[in-house]
PDB file of N, CA, C and O in Angstrom:
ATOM      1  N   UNK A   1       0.834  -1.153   0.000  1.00  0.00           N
ATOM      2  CA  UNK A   1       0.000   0.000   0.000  1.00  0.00           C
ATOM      3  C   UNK A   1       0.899   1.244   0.000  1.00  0.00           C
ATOM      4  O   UNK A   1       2.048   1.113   0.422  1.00  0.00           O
ATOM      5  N   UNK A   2       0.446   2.531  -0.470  1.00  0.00           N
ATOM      6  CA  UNK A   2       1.269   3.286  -1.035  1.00  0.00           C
ATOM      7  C   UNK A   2       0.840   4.586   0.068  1.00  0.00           C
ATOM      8  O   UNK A   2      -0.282   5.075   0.201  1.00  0.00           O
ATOM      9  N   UNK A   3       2.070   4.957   0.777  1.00  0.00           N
ATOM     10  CA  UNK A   3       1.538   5.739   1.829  1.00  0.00           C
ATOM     11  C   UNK A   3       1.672   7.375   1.314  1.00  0.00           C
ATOM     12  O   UNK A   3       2.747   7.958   1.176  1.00  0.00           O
ATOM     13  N   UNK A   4       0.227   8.009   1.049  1.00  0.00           N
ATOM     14  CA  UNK A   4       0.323   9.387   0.743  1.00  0.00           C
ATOM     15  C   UNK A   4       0.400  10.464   1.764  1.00  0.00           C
ATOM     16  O   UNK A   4      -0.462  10.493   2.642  1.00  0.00           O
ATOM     17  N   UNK A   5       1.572  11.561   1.727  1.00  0.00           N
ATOM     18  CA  UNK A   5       1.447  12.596   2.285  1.00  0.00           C
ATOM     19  C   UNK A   5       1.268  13.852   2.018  1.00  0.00           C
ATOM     20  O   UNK A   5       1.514  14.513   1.010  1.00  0.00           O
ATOM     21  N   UNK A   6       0.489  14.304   3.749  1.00  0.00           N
ATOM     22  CA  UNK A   6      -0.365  15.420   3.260  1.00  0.00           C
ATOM     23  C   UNK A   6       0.521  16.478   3.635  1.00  0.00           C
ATOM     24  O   UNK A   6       1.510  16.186   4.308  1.00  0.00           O
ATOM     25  N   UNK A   7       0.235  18.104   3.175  1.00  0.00           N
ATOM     26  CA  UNK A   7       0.576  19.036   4.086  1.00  0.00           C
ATOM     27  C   UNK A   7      -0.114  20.103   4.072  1.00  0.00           C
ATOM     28  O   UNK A   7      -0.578  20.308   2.950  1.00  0.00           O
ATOM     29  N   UNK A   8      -0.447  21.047   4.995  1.00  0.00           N
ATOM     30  CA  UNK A   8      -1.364  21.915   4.619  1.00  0.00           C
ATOM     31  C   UNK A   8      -0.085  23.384   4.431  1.00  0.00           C
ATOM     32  O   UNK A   8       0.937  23.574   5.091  1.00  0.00           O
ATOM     33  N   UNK A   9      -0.559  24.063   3.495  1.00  0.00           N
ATOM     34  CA  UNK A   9       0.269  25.426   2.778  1.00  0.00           C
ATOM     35  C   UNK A   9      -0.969  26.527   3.152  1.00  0.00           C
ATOM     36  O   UNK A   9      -2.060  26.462   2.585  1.00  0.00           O
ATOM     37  N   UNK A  10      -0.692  27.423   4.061  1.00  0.00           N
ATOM     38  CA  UNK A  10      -1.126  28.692   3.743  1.00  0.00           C
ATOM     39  C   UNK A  10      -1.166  29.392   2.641  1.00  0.00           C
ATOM     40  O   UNK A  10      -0.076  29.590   2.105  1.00  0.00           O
ATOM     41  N   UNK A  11      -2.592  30.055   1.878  1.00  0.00           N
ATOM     42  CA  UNK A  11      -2.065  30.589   0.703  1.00  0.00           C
ATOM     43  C   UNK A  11      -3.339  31.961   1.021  1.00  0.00           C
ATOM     44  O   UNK A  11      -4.542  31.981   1.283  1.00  0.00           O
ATOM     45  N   UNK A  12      -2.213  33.027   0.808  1.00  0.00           N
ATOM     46  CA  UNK A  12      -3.453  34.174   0.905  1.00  0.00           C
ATOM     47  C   UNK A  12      -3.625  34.531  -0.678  1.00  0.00           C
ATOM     48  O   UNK A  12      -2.841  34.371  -1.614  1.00  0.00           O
ATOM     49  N   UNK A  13      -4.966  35.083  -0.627  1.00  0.00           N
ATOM     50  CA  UNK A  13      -5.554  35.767  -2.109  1.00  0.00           C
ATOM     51  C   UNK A  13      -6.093  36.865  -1.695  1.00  0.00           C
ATOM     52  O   UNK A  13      -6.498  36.898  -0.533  1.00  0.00           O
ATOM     53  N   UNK A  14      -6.228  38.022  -2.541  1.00  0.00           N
ATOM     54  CA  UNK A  14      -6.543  38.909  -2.183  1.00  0.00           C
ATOM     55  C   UNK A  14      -7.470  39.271  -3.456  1.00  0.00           C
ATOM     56  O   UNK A  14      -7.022  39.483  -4.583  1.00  0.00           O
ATOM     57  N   UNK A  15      -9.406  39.323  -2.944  1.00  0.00           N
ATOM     58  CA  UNK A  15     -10.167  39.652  -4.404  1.00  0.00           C
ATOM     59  C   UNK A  15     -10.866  40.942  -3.662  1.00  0.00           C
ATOM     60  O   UNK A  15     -11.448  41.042  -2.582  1.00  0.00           O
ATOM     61  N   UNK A  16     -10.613  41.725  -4.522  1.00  0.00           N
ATOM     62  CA  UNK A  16     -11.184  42.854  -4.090  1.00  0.00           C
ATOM     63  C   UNK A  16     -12.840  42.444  -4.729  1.00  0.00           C
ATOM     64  O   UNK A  16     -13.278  41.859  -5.719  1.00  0.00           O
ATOM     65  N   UNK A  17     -13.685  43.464  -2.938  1.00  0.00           N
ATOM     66  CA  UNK A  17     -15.053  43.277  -3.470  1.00  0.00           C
ATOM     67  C   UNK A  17     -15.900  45.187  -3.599  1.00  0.00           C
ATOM     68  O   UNK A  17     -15.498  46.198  -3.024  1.00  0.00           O
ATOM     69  N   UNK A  18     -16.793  45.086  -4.299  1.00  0.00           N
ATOM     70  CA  UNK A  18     -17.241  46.270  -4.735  1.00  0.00           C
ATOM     71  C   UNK A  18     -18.426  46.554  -3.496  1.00  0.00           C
ATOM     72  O   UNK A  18     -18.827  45.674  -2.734  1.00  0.00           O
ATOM     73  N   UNK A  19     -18.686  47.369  -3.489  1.00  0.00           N
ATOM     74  CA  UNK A  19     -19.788  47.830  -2.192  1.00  0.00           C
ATOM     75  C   UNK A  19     -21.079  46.406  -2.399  1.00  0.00           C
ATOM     76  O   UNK A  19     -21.577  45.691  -1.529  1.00  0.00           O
ATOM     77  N   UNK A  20     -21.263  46.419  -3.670  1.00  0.00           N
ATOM     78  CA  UNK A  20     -22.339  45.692  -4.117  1.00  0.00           C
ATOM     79  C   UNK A  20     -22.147  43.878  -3.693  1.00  0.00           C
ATOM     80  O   UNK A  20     -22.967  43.060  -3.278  1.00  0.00           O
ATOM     81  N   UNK A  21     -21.235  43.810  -3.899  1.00  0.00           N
ATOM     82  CA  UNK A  21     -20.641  42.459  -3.403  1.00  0.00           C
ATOM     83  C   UNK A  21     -20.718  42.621  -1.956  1.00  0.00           C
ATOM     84  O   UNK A  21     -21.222  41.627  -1.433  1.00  0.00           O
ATOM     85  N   UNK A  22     -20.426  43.433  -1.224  1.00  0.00           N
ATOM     86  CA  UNK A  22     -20.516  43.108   0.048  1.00  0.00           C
ATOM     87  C   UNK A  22     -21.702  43.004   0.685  1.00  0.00           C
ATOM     88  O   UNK A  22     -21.837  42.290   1.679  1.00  0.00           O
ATOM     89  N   UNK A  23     -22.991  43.947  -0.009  1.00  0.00           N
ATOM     90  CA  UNK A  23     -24.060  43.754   0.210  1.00  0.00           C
ATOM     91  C   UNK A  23     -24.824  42.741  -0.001  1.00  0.00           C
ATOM     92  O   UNK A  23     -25.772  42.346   0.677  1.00  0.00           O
ATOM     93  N   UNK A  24     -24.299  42.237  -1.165  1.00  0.00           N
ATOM     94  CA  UNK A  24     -25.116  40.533  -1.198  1.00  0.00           C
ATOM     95  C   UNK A  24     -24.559  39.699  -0.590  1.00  0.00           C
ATOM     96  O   UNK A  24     -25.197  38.651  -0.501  1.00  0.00           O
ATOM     97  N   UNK A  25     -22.965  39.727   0.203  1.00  0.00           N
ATOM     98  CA  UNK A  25     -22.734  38.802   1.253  1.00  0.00           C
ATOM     99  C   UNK A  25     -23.075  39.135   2.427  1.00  0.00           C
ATOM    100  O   UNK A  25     -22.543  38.372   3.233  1.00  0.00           O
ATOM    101  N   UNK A  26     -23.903  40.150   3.068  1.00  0.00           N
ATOM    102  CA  UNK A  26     -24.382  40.740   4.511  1.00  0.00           C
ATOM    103  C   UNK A  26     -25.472  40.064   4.345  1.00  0.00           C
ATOM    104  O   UNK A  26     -25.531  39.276   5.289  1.00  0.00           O
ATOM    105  N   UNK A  27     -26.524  39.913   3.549  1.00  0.00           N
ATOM    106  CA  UNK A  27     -28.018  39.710   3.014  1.00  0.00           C
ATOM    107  C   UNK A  27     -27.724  37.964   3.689  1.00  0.00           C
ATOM    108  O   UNK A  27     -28.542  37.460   4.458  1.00  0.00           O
ATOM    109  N   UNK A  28     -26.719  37.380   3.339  1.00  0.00           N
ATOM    110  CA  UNK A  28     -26.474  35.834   3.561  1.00  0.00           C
ATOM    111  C   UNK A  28     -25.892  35.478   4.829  1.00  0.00           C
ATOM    112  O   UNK A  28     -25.468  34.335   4.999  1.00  0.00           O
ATOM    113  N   UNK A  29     -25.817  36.564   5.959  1.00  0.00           N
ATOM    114  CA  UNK A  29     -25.193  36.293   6.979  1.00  0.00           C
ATOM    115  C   UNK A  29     -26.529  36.143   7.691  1.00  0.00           C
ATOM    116  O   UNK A  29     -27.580  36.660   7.314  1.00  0.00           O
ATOM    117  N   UNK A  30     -26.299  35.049   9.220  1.00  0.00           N
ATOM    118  CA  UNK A  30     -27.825  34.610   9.818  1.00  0.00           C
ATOM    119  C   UNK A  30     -27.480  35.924  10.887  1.00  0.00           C
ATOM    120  O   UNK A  30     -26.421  36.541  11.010  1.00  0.00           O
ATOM    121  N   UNK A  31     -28.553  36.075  11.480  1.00  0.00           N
ATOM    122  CA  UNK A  31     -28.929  37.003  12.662  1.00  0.00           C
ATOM    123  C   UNK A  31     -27.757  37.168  13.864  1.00  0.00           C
ATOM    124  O   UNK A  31     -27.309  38.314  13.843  1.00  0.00           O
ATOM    125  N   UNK A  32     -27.522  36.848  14.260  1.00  0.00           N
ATOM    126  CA  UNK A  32     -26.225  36.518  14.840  1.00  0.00           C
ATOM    127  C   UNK A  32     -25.320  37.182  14.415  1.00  0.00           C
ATOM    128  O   UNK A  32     -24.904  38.100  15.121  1.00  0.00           O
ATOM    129  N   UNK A  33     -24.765  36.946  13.209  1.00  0.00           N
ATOM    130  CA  UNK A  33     -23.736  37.282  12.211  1.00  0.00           C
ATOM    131  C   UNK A  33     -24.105  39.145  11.598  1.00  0.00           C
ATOM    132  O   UNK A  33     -23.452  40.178  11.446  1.00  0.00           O
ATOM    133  N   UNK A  34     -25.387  38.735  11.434  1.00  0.00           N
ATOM    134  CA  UNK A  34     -25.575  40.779  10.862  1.00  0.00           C
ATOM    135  C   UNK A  34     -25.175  41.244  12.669  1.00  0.00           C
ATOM    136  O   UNK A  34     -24.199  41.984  12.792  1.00  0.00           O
ATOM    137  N   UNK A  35     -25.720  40.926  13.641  1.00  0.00           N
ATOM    138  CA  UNK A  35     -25.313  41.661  15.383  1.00  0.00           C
ATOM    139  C   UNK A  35     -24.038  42.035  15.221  1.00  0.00           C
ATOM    140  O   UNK A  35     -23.475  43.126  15.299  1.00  0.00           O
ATOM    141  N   UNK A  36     -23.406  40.138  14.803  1.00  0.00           N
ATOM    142  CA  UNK A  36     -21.789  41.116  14.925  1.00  0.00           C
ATOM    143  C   UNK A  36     -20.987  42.245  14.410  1.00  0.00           C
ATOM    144  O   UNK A  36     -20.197  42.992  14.986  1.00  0.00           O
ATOM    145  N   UNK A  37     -21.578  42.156  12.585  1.00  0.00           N
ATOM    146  CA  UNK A  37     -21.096  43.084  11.930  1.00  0.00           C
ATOM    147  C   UNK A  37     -21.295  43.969  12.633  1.00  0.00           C
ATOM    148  O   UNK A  37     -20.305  44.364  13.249  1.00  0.00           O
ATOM    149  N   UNK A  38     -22.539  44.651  12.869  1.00  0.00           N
ATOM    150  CA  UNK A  38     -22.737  45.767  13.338  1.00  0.00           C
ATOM    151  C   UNK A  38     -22.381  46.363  14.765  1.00  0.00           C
ATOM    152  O   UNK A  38     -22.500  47.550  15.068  1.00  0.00           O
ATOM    153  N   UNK A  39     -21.967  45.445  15.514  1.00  0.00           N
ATOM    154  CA  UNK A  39     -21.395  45.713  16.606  1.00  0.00           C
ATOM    155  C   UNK A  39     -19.526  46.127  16.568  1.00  0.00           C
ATOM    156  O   UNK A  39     -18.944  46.933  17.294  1.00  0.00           O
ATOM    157  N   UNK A  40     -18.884  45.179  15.366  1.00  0.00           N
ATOM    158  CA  UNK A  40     -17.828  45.941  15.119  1.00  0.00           C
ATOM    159  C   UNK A  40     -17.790  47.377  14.701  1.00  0.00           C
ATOM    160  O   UNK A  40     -17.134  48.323  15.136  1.00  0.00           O
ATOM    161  N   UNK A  41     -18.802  47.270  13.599  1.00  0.00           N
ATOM    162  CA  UNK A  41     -19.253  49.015  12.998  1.00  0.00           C
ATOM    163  C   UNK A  41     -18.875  49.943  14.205  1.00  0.00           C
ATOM    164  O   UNK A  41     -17.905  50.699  14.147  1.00  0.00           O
ATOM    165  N   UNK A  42     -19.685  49.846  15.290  1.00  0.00           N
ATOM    166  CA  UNK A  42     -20.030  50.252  16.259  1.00  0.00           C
ATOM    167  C   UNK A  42     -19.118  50.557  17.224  1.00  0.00           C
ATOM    168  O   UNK A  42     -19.290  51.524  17.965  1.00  0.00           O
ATOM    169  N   UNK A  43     -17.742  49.526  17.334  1.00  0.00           N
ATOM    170  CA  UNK A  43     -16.836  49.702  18.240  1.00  0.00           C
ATOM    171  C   UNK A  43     -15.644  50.351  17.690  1.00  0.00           C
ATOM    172  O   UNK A  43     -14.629  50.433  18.383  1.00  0.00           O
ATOM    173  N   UNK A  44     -15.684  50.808  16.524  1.00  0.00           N
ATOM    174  CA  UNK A  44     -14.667  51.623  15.753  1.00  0.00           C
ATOM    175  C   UNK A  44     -14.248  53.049  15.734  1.00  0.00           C
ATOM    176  O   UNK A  44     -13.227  53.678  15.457  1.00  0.00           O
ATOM    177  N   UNK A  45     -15.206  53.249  16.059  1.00  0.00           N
ATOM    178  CA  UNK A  45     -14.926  54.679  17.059  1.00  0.00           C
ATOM    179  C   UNK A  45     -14.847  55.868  15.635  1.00  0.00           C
ATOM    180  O   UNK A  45     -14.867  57.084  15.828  1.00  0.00           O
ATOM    181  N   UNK A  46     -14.784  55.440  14.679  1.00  0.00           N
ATOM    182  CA  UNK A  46     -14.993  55.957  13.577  1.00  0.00           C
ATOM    183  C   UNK A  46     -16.317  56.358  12.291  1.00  0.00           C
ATOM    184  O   UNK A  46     -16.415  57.028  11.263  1.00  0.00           O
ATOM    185  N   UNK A  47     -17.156  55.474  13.133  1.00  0.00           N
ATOM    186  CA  UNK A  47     -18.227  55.548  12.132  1.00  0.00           C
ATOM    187  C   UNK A  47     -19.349  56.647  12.038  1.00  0.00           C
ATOM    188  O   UNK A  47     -20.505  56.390  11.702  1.00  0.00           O
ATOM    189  N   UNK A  48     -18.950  57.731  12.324  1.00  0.00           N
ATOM    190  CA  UNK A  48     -20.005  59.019  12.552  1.00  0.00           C
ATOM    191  C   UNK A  48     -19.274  59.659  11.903  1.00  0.00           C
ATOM    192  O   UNK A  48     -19.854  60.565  11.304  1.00  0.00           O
ATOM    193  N   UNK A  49     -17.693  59.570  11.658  1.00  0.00           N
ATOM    194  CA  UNK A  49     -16.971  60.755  10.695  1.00  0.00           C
ATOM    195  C   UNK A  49     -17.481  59.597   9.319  1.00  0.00           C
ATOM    196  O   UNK A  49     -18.182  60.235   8.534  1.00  0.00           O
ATOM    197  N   UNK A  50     -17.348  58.489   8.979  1.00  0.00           N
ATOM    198  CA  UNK A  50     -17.556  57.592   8.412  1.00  0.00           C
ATOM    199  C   UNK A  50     -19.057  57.848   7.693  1.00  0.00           C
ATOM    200  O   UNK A  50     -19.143  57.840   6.465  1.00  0.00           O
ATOM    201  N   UNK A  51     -19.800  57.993   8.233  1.00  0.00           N
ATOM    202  CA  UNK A  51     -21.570  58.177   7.879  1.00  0.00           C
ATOM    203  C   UNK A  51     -21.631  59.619   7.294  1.00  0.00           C
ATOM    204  O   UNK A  51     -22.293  59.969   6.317  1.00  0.00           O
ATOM    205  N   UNK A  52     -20.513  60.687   8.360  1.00  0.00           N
ATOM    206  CA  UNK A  52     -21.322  61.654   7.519  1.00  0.00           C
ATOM    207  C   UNK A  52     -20.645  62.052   5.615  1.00  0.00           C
ATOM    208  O   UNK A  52     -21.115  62.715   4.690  1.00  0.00           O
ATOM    209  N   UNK A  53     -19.459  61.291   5.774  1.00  0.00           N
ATOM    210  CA  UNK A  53     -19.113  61.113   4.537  1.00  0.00           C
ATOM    211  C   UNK A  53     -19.677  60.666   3.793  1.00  0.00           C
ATOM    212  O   UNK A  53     -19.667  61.174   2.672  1.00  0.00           O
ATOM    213  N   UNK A  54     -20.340  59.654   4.020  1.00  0.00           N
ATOM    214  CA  UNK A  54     -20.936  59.100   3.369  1.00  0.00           C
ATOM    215  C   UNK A  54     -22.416  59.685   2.675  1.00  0.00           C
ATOM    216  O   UNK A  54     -23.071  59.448   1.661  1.00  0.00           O
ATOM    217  N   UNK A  55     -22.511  60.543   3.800  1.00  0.00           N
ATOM    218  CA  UNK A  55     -23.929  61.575   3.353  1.00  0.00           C
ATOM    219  C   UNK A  55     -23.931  62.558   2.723  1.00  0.00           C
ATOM    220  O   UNK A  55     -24.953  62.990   2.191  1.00  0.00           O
ATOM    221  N   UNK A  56     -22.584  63.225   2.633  1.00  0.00           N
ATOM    222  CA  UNK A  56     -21.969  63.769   2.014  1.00  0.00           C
ATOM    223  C   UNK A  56     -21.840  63.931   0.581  1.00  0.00           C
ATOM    224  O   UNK A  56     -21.760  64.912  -0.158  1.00  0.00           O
ATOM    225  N   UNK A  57     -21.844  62.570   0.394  1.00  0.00           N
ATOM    226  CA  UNK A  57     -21.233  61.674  -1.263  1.00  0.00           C
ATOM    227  C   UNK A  57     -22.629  61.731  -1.853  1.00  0.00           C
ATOM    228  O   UNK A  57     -23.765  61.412  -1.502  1.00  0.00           O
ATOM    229  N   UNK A  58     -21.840  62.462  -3.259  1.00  0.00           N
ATOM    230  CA  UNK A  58     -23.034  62.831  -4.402  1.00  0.00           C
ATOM    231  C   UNK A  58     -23.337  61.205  -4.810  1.00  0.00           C
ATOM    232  O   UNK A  58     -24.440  61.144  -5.352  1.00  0.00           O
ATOM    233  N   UNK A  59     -22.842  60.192  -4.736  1.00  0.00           N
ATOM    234  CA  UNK A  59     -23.000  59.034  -4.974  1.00  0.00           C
ATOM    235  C   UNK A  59     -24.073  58.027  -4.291  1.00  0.00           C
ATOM    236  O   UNK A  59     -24.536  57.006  -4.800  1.00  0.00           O
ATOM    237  N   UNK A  60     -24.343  58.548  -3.058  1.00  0.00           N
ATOM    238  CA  UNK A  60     -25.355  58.406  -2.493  1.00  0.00           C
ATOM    239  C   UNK A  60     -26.560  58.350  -2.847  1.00  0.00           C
ATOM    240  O   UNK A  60     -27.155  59.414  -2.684  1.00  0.00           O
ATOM    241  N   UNK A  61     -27.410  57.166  -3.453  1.00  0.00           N
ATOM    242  CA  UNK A  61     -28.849  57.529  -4.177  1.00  0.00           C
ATOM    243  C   UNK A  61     -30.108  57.741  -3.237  1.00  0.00           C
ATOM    244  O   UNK A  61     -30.182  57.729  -2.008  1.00  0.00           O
ATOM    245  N   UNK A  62     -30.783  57.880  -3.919  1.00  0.00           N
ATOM    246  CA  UNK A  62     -32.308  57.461  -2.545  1.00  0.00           C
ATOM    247  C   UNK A  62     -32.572  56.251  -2.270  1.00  0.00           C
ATOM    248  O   UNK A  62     -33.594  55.909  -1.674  1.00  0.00           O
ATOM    249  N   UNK A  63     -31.607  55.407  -2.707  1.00  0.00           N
ATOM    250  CA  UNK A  63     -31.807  54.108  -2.187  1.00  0.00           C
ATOM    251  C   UNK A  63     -31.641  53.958  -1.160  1.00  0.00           C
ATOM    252  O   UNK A  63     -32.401  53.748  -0.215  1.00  0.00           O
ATOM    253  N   UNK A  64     -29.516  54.153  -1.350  1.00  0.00           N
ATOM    254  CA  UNK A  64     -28.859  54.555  -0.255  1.00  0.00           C
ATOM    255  C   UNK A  64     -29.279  55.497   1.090  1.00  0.00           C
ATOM    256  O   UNK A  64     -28.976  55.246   2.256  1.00  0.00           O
ATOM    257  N   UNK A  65     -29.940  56.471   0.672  1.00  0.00           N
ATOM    258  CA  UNK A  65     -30.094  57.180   1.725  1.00  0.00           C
ATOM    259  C   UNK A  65     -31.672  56.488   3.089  1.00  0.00           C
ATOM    260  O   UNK A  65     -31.978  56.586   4.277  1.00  0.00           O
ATOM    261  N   UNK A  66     -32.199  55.799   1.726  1.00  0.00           N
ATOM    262  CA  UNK A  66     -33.588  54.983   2.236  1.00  0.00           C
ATOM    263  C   UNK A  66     -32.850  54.192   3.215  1.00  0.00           C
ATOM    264  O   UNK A  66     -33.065  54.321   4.420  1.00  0.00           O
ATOM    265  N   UNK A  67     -32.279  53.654   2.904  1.00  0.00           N
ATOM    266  CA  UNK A  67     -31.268  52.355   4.155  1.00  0.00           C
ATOM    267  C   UNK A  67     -30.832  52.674   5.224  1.00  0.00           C
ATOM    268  O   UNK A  67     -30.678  52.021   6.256  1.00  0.00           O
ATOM    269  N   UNK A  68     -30.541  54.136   4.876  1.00  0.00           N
ATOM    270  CA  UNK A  68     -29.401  54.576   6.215  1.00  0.00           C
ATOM    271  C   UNK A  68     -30.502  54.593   6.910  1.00  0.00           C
ATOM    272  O   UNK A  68     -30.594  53.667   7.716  1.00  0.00           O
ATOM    273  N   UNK A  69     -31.675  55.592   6.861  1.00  0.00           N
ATOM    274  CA  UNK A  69     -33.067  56.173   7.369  1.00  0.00           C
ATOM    275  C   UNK A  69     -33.712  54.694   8.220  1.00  0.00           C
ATOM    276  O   UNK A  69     -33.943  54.572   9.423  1.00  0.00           O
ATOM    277  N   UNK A  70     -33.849  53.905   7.360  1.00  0.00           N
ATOM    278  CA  UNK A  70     -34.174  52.518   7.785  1.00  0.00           C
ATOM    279  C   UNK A  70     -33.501  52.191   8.775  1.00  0.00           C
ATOM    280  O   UNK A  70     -34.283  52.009   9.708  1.00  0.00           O
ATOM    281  N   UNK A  71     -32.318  51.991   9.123  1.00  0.00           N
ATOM    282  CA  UNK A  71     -31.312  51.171   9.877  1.00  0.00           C
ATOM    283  C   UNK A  71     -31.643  52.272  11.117  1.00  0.00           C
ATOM    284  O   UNK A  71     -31.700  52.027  12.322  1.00  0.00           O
ATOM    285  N   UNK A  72     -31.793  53.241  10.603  1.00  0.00           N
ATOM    286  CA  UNK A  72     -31.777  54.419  12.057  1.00  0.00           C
ATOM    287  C   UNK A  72     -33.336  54.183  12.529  1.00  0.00           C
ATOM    288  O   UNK A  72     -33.457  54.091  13.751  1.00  0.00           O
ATOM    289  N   UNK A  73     -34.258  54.097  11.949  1.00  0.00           N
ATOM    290  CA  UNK A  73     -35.727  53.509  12.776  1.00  0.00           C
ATOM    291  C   UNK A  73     -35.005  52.533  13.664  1.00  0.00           C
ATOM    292  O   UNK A  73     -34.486  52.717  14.765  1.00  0.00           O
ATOM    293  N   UNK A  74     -35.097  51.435  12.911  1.00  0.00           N
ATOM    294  CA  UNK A  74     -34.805  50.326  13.936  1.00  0.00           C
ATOM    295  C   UNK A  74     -33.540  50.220  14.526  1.00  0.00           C
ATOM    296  O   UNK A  74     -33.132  49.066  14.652  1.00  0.00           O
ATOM    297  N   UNK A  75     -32.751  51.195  14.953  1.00  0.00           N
ATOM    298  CA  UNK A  75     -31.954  50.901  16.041  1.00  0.00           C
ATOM    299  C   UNK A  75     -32.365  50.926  17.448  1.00  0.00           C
ATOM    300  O   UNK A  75     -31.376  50.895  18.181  1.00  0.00           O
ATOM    301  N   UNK A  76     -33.051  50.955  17.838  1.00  0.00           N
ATOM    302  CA  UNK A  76     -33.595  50.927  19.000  1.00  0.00           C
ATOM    303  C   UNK A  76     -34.764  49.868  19.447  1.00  0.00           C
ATOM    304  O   UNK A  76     -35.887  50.124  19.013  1.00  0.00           O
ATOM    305  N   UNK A  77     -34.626  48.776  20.221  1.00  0.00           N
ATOM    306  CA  UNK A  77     -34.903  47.712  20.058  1.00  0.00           C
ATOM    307  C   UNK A  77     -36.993  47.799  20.267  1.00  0.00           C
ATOM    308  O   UNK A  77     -37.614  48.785  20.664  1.00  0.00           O
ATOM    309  N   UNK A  78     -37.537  46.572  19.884  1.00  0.00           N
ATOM    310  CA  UNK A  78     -38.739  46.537  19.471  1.00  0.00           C
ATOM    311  C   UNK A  78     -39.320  45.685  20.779  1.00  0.00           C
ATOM    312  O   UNK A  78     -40.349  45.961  21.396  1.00  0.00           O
ATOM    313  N   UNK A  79     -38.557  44.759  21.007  1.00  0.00           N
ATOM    314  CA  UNK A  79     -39.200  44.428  23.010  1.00  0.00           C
ATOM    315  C   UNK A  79     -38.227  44.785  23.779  1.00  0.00           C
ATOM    316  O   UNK A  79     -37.063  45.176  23.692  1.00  0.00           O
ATOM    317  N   UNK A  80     -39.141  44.509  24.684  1.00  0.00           N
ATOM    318  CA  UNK A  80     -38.113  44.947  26.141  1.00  0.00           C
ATOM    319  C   UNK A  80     -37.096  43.612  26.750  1.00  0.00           C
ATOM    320  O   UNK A  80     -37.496  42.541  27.207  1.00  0.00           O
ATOM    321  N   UNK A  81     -35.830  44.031  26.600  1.00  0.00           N
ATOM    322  CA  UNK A  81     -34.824  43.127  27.168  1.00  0.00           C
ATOM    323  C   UNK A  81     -34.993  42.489  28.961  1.00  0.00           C
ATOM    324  O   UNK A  81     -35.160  43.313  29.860  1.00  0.00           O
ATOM    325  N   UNK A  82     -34.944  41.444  29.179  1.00  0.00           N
ATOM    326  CA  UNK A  82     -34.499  41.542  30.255  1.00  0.00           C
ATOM    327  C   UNK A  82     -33.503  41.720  31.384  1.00  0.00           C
ATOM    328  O   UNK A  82     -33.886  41.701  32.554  1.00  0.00           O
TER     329      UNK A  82
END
């Protein structure tokens, strides 16, 4: 019998993704997983100079701006925690 060996090789790649790509991989993350994102968002200490740039940007559609508006309703939770 012919004994095969294994080894494992680190290999980094680097694919850059477009805003749009990242949005259809957030859409596929479970509940849990969108908390965390947004809790890193959150601990960055950056994301209010971050937002208002972003509001800023003629690139910004009414889509975009529909989302932000959205995300800001529901930040504030819908039952009461215990």
């Amino acid at each position: 019998m012919k004994t095969i060996l294994e080894r494992t090789i680190p290999i980094q790649v680097r694919i850059p993704l477009s805003g749009a790509e990242i949005a259809e991989l957030f859409w596929s993350l479970a509940e849990i997983e969108q908390c965390d994102f947004f809790n890193r968002l959150g601990s960055e200490g950056r994301l209010v100079f971050q937002l208002q740039a972003v509001t800023d940007c003629n690139r910004l559609d009414q889509n975009g701006r529909y989302a932000m508006t959205r995300i800001g309703e529901y930040a504030t939770p819908t039952t009461d925690k215990p």
